[in-house]
N, CA, C and O atoms as a DFTB+ gen file, in Angstrom:
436 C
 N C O
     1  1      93.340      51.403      36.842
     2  2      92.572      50.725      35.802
     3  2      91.356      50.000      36.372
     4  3      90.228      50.143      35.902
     5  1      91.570      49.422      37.135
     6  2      90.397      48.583      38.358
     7  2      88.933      49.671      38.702
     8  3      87.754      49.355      38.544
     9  1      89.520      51.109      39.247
    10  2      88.644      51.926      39.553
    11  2      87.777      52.886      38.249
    12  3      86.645      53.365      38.311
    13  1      88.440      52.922      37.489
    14  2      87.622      52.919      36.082
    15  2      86.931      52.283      35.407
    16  3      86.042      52.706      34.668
    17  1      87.328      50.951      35.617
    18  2      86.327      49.996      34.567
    19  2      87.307      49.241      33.975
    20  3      87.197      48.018      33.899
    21  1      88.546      50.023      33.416
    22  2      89.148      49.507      32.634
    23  2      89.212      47.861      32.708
    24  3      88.707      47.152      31.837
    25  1      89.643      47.540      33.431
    26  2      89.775      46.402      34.123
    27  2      88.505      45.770      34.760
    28  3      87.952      46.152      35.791
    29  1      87.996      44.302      33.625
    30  2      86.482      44.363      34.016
    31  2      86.727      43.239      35.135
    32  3      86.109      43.360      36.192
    33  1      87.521      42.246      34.973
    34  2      87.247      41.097      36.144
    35  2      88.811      40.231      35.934
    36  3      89.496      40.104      34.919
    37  1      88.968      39.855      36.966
    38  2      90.860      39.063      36.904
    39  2      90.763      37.522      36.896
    40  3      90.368      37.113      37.987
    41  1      91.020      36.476      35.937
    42  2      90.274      35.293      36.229
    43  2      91.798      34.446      35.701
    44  3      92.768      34.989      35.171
    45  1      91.648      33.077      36.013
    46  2      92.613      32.218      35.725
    47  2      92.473      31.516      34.450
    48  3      91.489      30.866      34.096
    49  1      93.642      31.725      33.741
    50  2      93.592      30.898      31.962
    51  2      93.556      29.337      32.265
    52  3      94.381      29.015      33.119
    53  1      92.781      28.287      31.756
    54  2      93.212      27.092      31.837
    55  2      93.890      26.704      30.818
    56  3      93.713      27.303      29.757
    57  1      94.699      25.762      30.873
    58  2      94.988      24.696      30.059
    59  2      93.793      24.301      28.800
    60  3      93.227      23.224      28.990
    61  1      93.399      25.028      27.628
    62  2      92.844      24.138      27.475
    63  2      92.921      22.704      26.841
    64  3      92.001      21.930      27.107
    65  1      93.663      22.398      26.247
    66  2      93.867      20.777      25.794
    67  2      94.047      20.266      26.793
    68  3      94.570      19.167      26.609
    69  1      93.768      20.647      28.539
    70  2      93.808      19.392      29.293
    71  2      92.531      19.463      30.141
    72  3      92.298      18.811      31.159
    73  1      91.506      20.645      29.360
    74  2      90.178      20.571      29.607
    75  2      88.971      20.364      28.705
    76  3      87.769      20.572      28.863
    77  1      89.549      19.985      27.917
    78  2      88.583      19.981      26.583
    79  2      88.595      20.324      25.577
    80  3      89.732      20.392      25.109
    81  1      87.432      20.747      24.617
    82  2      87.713      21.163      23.187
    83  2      86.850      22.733      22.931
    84  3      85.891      23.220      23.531
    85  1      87.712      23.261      21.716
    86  2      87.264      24.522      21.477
    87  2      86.585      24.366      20.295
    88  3      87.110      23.582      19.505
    89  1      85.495      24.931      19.932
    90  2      84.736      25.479      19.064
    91  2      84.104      26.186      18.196
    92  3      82.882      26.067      18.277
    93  1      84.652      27.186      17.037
    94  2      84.189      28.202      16.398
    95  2      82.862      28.435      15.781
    96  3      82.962      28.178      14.581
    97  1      81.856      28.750      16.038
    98  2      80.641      28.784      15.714
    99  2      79.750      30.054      15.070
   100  3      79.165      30.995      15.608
   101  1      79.901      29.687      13.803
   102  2      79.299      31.117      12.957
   103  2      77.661      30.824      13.000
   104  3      77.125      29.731      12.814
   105  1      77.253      31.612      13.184
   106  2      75.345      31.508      13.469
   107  2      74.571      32.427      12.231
   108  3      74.702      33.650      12.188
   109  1      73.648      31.568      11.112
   110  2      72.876      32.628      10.632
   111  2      71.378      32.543      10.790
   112  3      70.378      31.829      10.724
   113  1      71.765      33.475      10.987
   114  2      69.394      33.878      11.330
   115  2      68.903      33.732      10.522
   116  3      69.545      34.263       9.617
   117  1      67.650      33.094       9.991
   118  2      66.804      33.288       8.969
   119  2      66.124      34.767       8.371
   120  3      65.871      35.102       7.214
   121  1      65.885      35.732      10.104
   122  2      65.557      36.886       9.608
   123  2      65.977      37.977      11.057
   124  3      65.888      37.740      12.261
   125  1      66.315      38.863      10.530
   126  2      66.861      39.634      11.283
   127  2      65.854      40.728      12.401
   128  3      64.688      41.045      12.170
   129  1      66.719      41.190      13.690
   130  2      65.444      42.005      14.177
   131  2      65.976      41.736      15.399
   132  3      66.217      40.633      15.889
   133  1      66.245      43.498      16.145
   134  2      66.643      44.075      17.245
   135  2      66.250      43.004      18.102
   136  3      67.143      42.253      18.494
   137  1      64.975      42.781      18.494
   138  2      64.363      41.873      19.417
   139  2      64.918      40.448      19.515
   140  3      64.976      39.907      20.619
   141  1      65.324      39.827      18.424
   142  2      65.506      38.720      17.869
   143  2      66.887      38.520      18.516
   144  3      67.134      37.522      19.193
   145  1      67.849      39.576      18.270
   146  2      69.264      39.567      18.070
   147  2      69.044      39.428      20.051
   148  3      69.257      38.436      20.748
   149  1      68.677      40.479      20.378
   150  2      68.892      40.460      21.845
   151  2      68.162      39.164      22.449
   152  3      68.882      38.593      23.267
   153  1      67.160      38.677      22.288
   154  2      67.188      36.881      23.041
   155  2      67.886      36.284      22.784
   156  3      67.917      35.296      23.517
   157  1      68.815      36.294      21.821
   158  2      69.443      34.920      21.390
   159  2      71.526      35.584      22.284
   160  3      72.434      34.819      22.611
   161  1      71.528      36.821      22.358
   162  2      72.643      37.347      23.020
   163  2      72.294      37.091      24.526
   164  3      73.284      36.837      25.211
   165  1      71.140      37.102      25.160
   166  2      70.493      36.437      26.503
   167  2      71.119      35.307      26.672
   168  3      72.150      35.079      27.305
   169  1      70.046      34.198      25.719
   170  2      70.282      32.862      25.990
   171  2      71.988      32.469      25.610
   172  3      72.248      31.270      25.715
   173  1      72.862      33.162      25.288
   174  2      73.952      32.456      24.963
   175  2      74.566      32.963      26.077
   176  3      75.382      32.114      26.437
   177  1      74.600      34.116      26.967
   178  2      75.043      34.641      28.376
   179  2      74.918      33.791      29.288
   180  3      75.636      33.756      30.287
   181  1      73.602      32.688      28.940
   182  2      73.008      31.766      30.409
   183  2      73.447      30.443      30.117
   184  3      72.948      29.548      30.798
   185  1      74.424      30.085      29.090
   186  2      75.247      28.579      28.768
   187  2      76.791      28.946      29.124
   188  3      77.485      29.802      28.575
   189  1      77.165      28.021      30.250
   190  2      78.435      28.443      30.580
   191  2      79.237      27.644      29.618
   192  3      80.392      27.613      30.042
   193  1      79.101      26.864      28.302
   194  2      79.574      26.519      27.554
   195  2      80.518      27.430      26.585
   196  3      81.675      27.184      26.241
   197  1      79.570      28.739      26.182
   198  2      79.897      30.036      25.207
   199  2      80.451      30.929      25.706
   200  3      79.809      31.941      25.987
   201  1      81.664      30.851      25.944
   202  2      83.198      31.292      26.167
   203  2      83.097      32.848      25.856
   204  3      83.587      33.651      26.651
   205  1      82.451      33.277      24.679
   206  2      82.606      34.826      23.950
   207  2      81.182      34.353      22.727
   208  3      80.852      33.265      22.256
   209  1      80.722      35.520      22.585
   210  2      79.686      35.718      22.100
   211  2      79.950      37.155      21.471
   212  3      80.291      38.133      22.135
   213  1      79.655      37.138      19.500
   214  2      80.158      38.274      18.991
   215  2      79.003      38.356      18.540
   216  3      78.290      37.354      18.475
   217  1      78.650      39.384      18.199
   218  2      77.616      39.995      16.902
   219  2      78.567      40.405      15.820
   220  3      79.502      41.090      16.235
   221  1      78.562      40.164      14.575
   222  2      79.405      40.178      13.549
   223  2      78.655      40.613      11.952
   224  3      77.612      40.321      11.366
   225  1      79.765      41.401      11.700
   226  2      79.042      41.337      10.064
   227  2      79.984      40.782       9.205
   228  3      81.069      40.373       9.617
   229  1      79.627      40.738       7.985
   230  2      80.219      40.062       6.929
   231  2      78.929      38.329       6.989
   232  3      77.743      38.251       7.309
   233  1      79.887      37.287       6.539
   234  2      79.091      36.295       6.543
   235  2      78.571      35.648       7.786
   236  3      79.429      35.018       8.404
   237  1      77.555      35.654       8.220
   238  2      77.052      35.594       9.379
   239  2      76.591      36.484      10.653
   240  3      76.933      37.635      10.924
   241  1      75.775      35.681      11.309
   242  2      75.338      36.976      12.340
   243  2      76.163      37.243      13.421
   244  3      76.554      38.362      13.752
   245  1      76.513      35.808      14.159
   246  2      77.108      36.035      15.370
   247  2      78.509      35.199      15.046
   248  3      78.870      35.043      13.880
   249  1      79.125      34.773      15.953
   250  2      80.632      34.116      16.321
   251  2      80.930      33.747      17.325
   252  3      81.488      34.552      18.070
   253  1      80.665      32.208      17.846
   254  2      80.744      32.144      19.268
   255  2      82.079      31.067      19.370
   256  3      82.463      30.101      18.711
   257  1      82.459      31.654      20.336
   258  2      83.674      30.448      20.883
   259  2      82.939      29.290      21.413
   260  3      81.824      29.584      21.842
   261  1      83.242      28.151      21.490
   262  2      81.944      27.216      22.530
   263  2      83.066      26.393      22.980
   264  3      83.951      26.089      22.180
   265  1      83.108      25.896      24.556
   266  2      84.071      25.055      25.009
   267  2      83.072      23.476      25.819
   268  3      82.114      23.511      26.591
   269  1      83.535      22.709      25.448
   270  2      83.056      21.542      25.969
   271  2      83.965      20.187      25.893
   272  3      84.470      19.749      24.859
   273  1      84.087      19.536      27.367
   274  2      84.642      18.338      27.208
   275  2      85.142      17.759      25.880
   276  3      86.334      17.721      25.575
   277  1      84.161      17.321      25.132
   278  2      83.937      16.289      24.234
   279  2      83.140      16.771      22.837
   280  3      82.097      17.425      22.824
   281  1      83.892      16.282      21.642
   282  2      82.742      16.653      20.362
   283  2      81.435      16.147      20.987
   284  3      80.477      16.916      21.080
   285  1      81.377      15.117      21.337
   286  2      80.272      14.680      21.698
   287  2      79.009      15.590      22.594
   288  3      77.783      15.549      22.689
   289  1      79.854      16.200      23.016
   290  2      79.165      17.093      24.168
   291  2      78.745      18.336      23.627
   292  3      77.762      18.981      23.991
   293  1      79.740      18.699      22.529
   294  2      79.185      19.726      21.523
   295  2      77.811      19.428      20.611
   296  3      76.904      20.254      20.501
   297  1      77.810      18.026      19.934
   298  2      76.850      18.055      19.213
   299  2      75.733      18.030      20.209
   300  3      74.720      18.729      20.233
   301  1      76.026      17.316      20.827
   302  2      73.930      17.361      22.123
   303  2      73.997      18.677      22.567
   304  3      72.969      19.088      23.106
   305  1      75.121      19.600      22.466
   306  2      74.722      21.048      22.839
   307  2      74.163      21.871      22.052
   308  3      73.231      22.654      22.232
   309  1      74.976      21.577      20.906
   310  2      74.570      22.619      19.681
   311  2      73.047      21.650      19.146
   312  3      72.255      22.344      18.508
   313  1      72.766      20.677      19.286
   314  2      71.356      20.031      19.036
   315  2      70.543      20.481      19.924
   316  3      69.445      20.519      19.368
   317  1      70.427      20.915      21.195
   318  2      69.834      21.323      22.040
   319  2      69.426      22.929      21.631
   320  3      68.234      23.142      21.409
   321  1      70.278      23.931      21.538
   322  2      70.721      25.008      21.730
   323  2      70.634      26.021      20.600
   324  3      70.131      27.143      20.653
   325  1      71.388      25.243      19.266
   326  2      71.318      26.082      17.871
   327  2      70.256      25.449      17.621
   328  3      69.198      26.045      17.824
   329  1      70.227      24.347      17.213
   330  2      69.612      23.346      16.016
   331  2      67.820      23.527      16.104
   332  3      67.072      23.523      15.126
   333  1      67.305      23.720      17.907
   334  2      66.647      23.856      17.994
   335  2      65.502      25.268      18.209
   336  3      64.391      25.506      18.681
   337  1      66.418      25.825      17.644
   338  2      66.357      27.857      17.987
   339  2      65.460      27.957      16.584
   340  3      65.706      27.650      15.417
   341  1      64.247      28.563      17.289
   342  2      63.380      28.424      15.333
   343  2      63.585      29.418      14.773
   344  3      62.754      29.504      13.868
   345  1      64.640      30.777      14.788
   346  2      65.079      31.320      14.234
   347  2      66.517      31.257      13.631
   348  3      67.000      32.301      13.194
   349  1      67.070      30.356      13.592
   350  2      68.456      29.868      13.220
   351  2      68.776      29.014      11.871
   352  3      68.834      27.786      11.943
   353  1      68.970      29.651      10.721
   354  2      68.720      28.791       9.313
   355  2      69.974      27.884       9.667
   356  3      69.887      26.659       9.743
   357  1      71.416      28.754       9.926
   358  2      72.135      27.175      10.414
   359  2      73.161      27.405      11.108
   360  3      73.061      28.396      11.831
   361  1      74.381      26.692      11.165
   362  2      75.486      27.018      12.105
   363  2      76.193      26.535      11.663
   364  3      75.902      25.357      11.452
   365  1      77.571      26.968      11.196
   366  2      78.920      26.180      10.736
   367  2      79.876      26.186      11.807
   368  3      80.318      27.236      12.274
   369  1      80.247      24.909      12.259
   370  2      81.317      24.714      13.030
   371  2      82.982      24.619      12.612
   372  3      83.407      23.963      11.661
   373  1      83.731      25.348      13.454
   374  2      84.777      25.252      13.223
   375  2      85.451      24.719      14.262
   376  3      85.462      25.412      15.280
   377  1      86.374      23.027      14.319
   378  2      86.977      22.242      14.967
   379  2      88.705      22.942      15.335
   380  3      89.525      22.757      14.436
   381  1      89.151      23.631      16.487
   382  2      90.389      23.590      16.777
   383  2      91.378      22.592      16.772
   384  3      91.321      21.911      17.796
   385  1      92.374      22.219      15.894
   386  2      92.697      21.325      16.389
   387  2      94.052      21.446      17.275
   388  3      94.415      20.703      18.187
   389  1      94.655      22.520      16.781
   390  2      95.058      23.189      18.161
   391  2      95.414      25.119      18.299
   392  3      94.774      25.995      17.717
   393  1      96.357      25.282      19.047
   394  2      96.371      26.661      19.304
   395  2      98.277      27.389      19.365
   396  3      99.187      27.314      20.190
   397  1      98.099      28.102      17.888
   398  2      99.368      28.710      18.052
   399  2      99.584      29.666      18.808
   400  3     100.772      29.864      19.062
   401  1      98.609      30.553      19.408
   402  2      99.009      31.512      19.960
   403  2      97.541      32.193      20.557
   404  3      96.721      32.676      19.776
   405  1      97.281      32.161      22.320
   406  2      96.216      32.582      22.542
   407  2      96.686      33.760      23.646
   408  3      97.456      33.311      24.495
   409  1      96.312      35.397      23.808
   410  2      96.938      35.837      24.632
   411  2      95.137      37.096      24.588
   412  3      94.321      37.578      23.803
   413  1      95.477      37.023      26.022
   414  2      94.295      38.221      26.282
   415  2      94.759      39.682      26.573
   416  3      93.875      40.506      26.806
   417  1      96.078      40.084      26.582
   418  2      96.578      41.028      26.371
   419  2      96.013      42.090      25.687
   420  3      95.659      41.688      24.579
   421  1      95.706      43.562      25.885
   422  2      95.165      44.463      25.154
   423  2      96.325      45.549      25.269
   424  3      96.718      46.014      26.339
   425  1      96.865      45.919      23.879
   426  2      97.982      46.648      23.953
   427  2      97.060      47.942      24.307
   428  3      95.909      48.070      23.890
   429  1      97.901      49.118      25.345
   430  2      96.804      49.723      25.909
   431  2      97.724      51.376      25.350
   432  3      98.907      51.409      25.690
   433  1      97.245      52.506      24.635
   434  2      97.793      53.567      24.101
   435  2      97.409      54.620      24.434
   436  3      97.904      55.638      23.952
């Protein structure tokens, strides 16, 4: 699996409630566009904050996991980051407050 690909990289799960907080973050664009979509999939690659980064349809564009210490640390991020992106009409956050069941397992057929 390693020599195929299958297997992209082997990394350690933390704890997270004894590293911080998780974040669900739906993103909508004001206007859409190949070019558009790919800077903003850039800049979210270069914040080691954004855990997973989706492109999505239905309501919204993207879906990002975001991990940080502190709400606090979320809002000066997402104020920094979304709020200030001049293509971004807005962002709805979704607060974990905790986790029934997280497994990275890919049933493989």
């Amino acid at each position: 699996l390693r020599e195929s690909g299958v297997i992209a990289k082997e990394v350690a799960l933390l704890n997270r409630d004894m590293v911080g907080e998780t974040f669900f973050v739906t993103v909508y664009f004001e206007t859409d566009g190949v070019e558009i979509y790919k800077d903003f999939m850039e800049r979210m690659r270069q914040h080691p904050e954004v855990g997973q980064c989706y492109h999505i349809s239905g309501d919204g564009d993207f879906l990002l996991v975001v991990h940080t210490p502190t709400l606090r640390d979320y809002e000066a991020w997402g104020m920094e980051h979304l709020m200030d992106h001049p293509n971004i009409r807005r962002f709805d956050t979704v607060v974990s407050y905790s986790c029934a069941k997280f497994d990275t397992a890919v049933v493989l057929r």
